[in-house]
C-alpha positions in Angstrom: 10.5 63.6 -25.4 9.5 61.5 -22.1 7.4 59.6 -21.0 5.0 61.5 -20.2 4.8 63.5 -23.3 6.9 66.5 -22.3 9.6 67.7 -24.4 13.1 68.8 -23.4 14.4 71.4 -25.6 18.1 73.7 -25.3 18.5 71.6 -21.4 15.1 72.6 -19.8 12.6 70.0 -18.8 9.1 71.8 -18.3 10.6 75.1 -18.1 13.2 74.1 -15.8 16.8 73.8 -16.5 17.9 70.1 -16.7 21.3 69.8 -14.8 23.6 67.0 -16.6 25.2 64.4 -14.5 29.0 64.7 -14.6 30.0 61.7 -12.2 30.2 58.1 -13.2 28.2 56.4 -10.9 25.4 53.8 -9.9 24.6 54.8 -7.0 20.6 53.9 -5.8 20.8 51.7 -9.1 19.6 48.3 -9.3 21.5 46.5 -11.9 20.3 43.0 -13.3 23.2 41.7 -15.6 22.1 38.0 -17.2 25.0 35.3 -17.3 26.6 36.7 -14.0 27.3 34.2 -12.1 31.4 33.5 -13.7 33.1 35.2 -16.0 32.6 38.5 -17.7 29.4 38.8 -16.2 30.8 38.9 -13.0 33.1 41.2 -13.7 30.6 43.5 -14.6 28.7 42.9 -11.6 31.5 43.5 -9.3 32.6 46.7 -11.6 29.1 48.3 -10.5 29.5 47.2 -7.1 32.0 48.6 -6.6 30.7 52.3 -8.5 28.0 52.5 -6.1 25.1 50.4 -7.3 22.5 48.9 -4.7 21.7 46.2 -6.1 22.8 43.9 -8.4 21.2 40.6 -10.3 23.0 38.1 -11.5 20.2 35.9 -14.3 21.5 32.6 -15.2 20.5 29.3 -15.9 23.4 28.1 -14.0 24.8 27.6 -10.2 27.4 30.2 -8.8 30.9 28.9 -7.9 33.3 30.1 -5.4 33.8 33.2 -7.4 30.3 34.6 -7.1 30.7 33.6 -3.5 33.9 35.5 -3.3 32.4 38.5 -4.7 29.0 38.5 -2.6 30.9 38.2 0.2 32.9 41.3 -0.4 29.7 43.4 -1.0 27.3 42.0 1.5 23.4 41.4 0.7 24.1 43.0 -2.6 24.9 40.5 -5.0 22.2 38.1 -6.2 21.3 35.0 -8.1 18.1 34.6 -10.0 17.9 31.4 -12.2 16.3 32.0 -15.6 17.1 30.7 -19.1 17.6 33.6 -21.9 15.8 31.5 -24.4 12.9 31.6 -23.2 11.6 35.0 -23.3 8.6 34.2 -20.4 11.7 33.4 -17.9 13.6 36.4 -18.4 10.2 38.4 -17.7 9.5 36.2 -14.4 13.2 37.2 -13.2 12.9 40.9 -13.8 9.2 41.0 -12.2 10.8 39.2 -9.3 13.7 42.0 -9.0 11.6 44.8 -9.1 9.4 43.3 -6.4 12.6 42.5 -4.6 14.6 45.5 -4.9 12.1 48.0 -5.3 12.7 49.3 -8.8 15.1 48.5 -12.0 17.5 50.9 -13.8 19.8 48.9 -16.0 19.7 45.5 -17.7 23.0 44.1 -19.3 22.6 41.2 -21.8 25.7 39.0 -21.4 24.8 35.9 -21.4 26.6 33.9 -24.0 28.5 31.3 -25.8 31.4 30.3 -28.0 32.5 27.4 -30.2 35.3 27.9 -32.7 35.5 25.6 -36.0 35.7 25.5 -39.6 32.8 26.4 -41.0 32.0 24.0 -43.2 32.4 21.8 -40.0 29.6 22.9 -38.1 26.6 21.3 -37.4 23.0 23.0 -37.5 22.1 22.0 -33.7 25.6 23.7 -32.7 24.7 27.0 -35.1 21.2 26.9 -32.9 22.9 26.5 -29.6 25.0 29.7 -30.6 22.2 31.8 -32.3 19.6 30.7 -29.5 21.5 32.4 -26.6 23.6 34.9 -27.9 21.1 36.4 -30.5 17.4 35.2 -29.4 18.6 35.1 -25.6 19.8 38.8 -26.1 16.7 40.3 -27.6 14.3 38.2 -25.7 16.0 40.0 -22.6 16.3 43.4 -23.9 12.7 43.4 -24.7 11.6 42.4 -21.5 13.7 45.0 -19.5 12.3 47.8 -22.1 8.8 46.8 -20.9 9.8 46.5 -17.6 11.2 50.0 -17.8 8.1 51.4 -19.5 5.8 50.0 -17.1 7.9 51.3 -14.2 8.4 54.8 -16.4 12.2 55.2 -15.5 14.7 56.3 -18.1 16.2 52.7 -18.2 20.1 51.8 -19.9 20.1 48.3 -21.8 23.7 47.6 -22.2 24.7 44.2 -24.8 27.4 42.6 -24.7 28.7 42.1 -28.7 32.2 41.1 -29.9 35.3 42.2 -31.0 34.2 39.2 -33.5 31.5 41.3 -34.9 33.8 43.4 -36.9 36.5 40.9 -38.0 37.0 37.5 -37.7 39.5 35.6 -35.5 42.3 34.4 -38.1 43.6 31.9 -36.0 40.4 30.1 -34.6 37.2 31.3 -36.8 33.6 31.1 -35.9 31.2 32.7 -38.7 28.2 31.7 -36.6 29.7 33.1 -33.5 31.0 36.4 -35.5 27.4 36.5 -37.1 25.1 35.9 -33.8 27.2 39.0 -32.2 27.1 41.6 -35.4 23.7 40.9 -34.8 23.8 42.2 -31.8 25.3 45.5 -32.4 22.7 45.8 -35.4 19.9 45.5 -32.7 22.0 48.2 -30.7 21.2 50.5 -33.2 17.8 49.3 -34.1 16.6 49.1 -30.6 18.2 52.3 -29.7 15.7 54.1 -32.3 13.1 52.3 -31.7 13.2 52.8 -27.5 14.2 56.4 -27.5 10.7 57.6 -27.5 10.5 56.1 -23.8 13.9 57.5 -22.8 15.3 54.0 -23.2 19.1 54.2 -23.9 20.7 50.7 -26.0 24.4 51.1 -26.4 26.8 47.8 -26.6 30.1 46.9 -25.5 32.3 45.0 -27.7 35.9 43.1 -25.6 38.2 41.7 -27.5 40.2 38.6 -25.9 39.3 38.3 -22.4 41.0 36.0 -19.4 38.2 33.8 -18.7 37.4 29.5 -18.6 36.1 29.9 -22.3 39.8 31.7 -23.4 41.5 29.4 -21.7 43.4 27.9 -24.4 44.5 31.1 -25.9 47.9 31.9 -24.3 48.5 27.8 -24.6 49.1 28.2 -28.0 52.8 27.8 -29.0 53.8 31.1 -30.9 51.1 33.1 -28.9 53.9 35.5 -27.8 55.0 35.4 -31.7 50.9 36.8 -32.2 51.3 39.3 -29.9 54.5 40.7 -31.3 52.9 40.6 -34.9 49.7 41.7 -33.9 51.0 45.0 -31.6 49.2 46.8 -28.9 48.9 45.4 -24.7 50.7 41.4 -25.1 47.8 40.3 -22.7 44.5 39.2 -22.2 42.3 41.6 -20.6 40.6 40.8 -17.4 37.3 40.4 -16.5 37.1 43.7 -14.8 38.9 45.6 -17.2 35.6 45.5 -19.0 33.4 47.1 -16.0 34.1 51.0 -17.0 32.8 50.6 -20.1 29.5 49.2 -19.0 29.3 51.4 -15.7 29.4 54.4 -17.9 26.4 52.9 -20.3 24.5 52.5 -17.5 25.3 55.8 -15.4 23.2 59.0 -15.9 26.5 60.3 -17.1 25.3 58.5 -20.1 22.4 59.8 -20.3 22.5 61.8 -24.0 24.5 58.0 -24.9 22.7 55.7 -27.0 23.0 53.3 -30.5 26.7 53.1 -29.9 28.8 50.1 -29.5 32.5 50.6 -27.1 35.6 48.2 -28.4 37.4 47.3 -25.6 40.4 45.5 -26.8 43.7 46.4 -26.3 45.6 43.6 -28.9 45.0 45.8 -31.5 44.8 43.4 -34.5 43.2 40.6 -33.0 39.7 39.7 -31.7 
């Protein structure tokens, strides 16, 4: 059904025959992707750059580095910075007004932002378990609900993209975090929940889940001494993936080549037996 109450039925819409998008692209999209200004976030952004989007918003409580300067440089006036802090649901809402009043319209919201911290469980304290719940579960539904309304309000067939964990379906053996591992299987439940829920407004949630990824928070992992003795043991690519390795998977979530694409979650992860 859409929006406005008429249904699509056998590929017609209104008694004319609705033509499926084959190509994976963003073009005339604008794109607002929260925690975008390092890491995986920017490799997202510059992943739907670089497939044609318009613009795209980076939403972070942070500065950018030389990296988001690097990267706005190579696409012009269309990369942008918006500070706004996940957990607070009133900011998120403020940023996405400003982009639509900005850019002239929203398509696709990704919720990135995150954090890590890997201990023993019986080692961690509650403020740490609220630093990780507060952004990576609160901070990802507080901004998927505000870019639903902000889709609904604008009546565009809008893509909500999370980004889960490879942690969310087993844990790291080497360097566990239950409240990490639980914060992000959170996330893909409210993939599926939201997914349902949003359909009715031709909302699409999907999630996409990377395993180890080359970034300032991995770091330490190839500094380990038998990491090439894990690789060997675990099988599959003996790397870490890089940050843009990740951009397909989200560019097709948010593409209208995705458009019959919802409630799933994509694994990207190509050491097969490790997060």
């Amino acid at each position: 059904m859409t929006t406005d109450g008429a249904v699509v039925s056998n590929g017609t819409f209104n008694g004319t025959v609705v033509a499926p998008q084959t190509k994976i692209a963003l073009s005339g999209k604008v794109i607002a992707i929260t925690g975008a200004n390092r890491g995986i976030g920017l490799g997202i952004a510059n992943s739907c750059l670089s497939n044609g989007a318009d613009q795209v918003f980076s939403i972070d409580v942070g500065e950018t580095g030389d990296d988001f300067a690097a990267v706005q440089k190579l696409y012009s006036s269309r990369l942008h910075a918006i500070k706004a802090d996940v957990t607070k649901e009133e900011t998120i809402t403020t940023a996405l007004d400003q982009i639509i009043e900005q850019a002239g319209g929203l398509h696709g919201v990704v919720a990135n932002a995150g954090r890590t911290k890997h201990k023993p469980a019986l080692d961690f304290t509650t403020e740490e378990i609220d630093q990780l719940w507060s952004i990576n579960l609160y901070g990802s539904f507080y901004t998927a609900r505000a870019a639903a309304r902000a889709f609904i309000k604008q009546n565009v067939k809008g893509s909500i993209v999370f980004t889960a964990s490879m942690a969310s379906y087993r844990p790291n053996k080497r360097v566990p975090s239950a409240p990490y591992g639980a914060s992000k299987a959170g996330v893909r439940n409210m993939t599926h929940t939201l997914a349902m829920e949003w359909a009715q407004y031709n909302i699409r949630v999907n999630s996409v889940s990377p395993g180890l990824v080359n970034t300032a928070m991995t770091y330490w992992v190839p500094q380990q001494p038998d990491w090439e003795q894990q690789l060997k043991y675990y099988g599959g690519m003996p790397r870490l993936a890089e940050v843009e390795e990740l951009g397909g998977a989200y560019v097709y979530l948010l593409s209208d080549a995705a458009s019959y694409t919802t409630s799933i979650d994509i694994p990207v992860n190509g050491v097969i037996g490790i997060c």
